[in-house]
C-alpha positions as CSV (number, residue, x, y, z in Angstrom):
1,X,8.1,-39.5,52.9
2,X,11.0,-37.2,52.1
3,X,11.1,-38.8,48.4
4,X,7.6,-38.2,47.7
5,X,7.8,-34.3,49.1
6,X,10.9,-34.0,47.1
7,X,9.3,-35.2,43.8
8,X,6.1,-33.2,44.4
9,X,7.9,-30.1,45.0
10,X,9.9,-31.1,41.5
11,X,6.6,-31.5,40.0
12,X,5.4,-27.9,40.7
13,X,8.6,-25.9,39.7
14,X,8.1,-27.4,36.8
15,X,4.4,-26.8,36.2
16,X,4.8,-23.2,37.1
17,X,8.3,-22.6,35.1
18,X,5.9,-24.4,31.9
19,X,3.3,-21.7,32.8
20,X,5.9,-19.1,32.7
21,X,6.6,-20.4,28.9
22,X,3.2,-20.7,27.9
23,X,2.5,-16.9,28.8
24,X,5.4,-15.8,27.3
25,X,4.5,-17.6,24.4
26,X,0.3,-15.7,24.4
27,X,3.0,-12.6,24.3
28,X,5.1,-13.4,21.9
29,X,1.7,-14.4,19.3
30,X,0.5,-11.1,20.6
31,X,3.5,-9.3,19.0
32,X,3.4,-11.1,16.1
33,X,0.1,-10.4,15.1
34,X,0.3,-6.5,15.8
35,X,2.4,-6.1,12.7
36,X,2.3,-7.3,9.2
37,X,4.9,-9.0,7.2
38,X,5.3,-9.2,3.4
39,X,6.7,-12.2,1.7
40,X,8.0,-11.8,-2.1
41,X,8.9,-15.6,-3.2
42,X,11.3,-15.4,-6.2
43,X,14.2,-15.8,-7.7
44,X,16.1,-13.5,-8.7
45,X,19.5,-13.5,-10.4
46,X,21.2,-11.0,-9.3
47,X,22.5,-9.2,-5.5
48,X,19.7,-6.3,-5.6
49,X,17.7,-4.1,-3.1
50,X,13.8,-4.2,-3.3
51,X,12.0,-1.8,-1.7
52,X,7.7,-1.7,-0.6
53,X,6.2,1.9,-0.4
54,X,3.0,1.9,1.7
55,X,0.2,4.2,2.2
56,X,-2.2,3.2,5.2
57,X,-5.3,5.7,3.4
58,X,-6.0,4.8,-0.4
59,X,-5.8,8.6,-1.0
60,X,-2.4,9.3,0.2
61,X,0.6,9.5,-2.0
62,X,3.6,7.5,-1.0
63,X,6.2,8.9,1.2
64,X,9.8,8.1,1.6
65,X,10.0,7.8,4.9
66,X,6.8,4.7,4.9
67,X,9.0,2.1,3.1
68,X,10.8,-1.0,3.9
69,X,13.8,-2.5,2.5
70,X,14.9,-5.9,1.7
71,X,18.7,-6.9,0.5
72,X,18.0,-10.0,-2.4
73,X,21.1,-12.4,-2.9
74,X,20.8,-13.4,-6.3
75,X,19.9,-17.2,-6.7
76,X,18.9,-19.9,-9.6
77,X,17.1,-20.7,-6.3
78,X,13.8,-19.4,-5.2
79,X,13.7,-17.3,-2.4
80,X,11.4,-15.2,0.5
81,X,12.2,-11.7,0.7
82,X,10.9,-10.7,3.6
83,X,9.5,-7.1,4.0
84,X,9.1,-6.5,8.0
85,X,6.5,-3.3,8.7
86,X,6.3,-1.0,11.9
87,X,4.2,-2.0,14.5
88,X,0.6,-1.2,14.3
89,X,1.1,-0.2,10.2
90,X,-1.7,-1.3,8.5
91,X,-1.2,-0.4,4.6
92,X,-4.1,-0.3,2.3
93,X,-1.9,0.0,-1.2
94,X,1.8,-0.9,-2.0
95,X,4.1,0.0,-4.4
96,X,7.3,-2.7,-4.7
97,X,10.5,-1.7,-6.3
98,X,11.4,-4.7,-8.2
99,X,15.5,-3.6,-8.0
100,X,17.6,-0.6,-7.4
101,X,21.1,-2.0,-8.7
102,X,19.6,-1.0,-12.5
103,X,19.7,-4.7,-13.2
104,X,17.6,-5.4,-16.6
105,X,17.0,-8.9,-16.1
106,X,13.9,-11.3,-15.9
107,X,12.3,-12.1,-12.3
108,X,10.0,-14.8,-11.4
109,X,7.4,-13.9,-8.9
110,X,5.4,-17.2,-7.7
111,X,3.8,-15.6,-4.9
112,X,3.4,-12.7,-2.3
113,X,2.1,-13.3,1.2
114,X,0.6,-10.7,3.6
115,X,0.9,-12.2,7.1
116,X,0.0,-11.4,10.7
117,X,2.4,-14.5,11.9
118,X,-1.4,-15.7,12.8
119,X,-3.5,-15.0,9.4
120,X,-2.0,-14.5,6.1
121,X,-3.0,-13.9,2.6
122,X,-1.2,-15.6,-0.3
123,X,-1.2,-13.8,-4.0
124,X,-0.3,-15.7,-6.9
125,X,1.4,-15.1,-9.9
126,X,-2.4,-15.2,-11.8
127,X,-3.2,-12.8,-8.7
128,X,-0.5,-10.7,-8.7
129,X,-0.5,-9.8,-12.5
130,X,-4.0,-8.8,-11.9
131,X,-4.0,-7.0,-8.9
132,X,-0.9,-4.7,-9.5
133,X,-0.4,-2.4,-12.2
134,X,3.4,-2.5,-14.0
135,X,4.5,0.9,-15.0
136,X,6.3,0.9,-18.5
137,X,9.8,-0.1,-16.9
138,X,8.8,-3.6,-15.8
139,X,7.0,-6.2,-18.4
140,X,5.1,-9.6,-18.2
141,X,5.8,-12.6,-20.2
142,X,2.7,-15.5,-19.3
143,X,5.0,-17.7,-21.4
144,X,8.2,-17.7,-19.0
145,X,5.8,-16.6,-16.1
146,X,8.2,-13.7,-15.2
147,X,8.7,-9.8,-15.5
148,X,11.5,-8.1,-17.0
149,X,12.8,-5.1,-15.8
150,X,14.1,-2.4,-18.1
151,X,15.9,0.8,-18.8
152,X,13.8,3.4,-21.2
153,X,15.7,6.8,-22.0
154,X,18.0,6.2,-19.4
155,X,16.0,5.3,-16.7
156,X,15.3,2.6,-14.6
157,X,12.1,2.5,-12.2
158,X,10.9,-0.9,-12.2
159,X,7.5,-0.6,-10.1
160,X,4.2,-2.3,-9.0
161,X,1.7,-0.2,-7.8
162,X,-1.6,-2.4,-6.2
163,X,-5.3,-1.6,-5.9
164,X,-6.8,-1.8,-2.7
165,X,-5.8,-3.9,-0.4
166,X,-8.2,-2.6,2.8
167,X,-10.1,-6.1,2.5
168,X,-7.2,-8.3,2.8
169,X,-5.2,-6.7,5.5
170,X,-8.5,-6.0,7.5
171,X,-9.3,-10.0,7.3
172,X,-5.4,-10.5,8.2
173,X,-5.6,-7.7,11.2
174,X,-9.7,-9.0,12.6
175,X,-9.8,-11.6,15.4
């Protein structure tokens, strides 16, 4: 008798210590999916810092202080650069700086990905050369699939600047 109260009370600690993981768990997907993530999957040569600008109203300029960061080890290897944004920031244009070090190089870009953790969005290169505009200091070659960056008079601003983007992060963001 003592065996089978033993092994019953072993059955519900663990039942309720499972339960415990399974809400923490339903919290943990909660937090995930209050804030977005951008994924930049290329390779790029050289050690570098990329930067995203975001503005949360199509109208607004960007601001300094809404951008993330992202260090980039330079790799033959493709790579996710992974852009991590404030909680409850839900952008509706980006601008990505493609490199701060001044490095005039080519880059490879064979996707970006907009995700919740739950939902995500992928753009592809096709996508992504259609989607963003390239100021003068960054160029695409179709043939080698990759954009070069570039110094002109001295100076070196390699951007992206997107369209809207209120569709895609609205889809990522809705239950």
């Amino acid at each position: 008798m003592r065996v089978i109260i033993f092994f019953a009370a072993i059955l519900l600690i663990m039942s309720c210590k499972n339960q415990g993981l399974k809400n923490q768990e339903d919290v943990n997907i909660s937090k995930i999916n209050d804030f977005l993530t951008i994924e930049i999957k290329a390779r790029v040569l050289e050690d570098d810092i990329f930067e995203i600008y975001y503005a949360e109203n199509l109208e607004n300029t960007y601001m300094p202080e809404e951008r993330v960061q992202a260090n980039v080890r330079g790799s033959n290897e493709f790579q996710e650069i992974i852009f991590r944004f404030p909680d409850r920031v839900y952008p509706m244009k980006l601008r990505i700086d493609l490199g701060l070090n001044k490095n005039e190089t080519d880059i490879e870009i064979e996707e970006i990905r907009l995700s919740t953790g739950d939902k995500n969005v992928k753009l592809s290169t096709e996508e992504i050369v259609q989607r963003f505009r390239l100021n003068k200091y960054i160029s695409y070659s179709q043939e080698t699939n990759s954009f070069r960056r570039k110094t002109i008079n001295g100076i070196y601003d390699p951007i992206m600047l997107s369209g809207s983007l209120a569709k895609e992060v609205t889809d990522i963001f809705s239950e």
